[in-house]
MARBA-304874 format. One line per 8 residues: number of its first residue (from 1); their letters; for each residue x, y, z of N, C-alpha, C. Coordinates in nm, 3 decimals. Layout:
! MARBA-304874
NUM) a) X:Y:Z:X:Y:Z:X:Y:Z | ... .
This chain:
! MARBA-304874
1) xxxxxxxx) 0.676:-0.482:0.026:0.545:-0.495:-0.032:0.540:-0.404:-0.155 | 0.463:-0.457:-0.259:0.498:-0.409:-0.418:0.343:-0.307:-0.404 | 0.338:-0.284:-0.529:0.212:-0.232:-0.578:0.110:-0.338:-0.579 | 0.135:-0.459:-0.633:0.025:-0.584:-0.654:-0.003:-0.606:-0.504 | 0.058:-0.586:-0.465:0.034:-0.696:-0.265:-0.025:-0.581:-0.208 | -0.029:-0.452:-0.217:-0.077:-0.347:-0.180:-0.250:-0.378:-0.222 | -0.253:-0.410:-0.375:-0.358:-0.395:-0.401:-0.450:-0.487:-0.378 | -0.355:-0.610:-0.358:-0.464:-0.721:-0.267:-0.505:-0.674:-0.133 .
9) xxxxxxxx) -0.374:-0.644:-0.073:-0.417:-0.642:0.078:-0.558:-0.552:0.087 | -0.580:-0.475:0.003:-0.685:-0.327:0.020:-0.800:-0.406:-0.050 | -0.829:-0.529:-0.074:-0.950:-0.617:-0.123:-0.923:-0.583:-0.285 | -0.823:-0.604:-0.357:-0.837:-0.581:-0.513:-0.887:-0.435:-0.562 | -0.849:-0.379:-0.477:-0.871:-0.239:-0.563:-0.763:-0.211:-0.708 | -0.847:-0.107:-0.795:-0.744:-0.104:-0.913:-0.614:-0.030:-0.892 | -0.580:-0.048:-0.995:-0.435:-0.047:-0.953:-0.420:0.117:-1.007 | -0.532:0.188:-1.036:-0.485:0.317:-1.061:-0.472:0.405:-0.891 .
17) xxxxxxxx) -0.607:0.299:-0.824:-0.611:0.365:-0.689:-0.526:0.327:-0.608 | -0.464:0.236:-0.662:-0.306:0.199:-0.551:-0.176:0.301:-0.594 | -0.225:0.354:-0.727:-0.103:0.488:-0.765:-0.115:0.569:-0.684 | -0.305:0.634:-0.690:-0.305:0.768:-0.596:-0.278:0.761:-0.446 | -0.336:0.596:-0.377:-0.285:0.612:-0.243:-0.177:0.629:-0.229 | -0.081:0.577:-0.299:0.065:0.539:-0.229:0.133:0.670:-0.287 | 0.083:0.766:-0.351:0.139:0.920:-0.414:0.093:1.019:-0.274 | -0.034:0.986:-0.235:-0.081:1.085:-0.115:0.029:1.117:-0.010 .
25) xxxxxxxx) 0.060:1.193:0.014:0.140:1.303:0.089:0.175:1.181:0.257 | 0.019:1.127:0.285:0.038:1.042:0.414:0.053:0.903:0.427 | 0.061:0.841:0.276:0.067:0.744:0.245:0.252:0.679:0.287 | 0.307:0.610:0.364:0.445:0.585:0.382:0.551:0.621:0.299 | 0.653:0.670:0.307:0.765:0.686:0.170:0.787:0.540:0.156 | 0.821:0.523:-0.007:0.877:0.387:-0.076:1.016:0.343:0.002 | 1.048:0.228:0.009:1.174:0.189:0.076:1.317:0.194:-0.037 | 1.241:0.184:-0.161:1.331:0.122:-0.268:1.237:0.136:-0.408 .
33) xxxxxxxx) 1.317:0.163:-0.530:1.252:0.140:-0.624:1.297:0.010:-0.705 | 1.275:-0.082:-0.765:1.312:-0.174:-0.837:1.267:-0.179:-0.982 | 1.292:-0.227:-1.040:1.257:-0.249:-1.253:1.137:-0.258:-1.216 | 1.082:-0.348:-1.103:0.927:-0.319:-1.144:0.830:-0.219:-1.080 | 0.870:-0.178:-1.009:0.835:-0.038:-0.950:0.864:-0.039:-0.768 | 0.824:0.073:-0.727:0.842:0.077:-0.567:0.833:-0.049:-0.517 | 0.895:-0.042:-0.413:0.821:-0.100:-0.271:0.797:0.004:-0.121 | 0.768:-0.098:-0.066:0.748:-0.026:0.092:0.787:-0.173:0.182 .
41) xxxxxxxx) 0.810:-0.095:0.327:0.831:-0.179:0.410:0.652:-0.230:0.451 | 0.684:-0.352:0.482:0.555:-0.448:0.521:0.475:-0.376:0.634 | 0.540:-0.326:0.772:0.525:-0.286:0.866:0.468:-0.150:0.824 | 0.494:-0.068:0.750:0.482:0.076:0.745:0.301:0.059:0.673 | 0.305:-0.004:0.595:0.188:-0.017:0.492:0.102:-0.053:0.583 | 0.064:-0.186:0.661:0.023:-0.211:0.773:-0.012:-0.119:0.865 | 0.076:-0.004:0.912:0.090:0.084:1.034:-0.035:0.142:0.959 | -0.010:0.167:0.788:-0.088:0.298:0.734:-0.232:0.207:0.748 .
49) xxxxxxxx) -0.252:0.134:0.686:-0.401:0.062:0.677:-0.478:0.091:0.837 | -0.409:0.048:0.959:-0.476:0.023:1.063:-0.498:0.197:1.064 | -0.458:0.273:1.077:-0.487:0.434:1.120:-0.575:0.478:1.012 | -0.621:0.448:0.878:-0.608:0.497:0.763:-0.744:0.426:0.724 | -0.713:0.333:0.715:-0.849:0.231:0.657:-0.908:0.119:0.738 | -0.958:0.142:0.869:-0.928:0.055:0.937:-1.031:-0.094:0.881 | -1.135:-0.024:0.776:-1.210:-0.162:0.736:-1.156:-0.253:0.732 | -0.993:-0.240:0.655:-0.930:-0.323:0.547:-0.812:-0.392:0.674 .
57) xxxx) -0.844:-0.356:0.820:-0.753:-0.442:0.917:-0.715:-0.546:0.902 | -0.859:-0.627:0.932:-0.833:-0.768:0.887:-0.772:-0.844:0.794 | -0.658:-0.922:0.761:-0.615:-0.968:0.645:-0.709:-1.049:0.586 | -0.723:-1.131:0.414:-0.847:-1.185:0.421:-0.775:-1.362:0.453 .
């Protein structure tokens, strides 16, 4: 999961606030970096939302 799919999954938040979450200390480590920037594993991002944000559980 990229930065863009991050920022859908979280209802379109901007993409500056998908920098600071995914920089926060409890936010998952990246799996990989690629030309277009990080990723993360699907599962980990997920794990973080349900403990973390639980509004944003539901997929839409």
């Amino acid at each position: 999961m990229g930065a863009a799919e991050i920022r859908k999954r979280l209802g379109g938040i901007s993409r500056q606030r998908v920098y600071q979450l995914t920089n926060h200390p409890d936010f998952p480590a990246s799996y990989d970096e690629l030309s277009q920037g990080r990723v993360w594993f699907n599962e980990d991002v997920e794990a973080w939302i349900a403990e973390k944000r639980p509004q944003d559980d539901a997929e839409p």
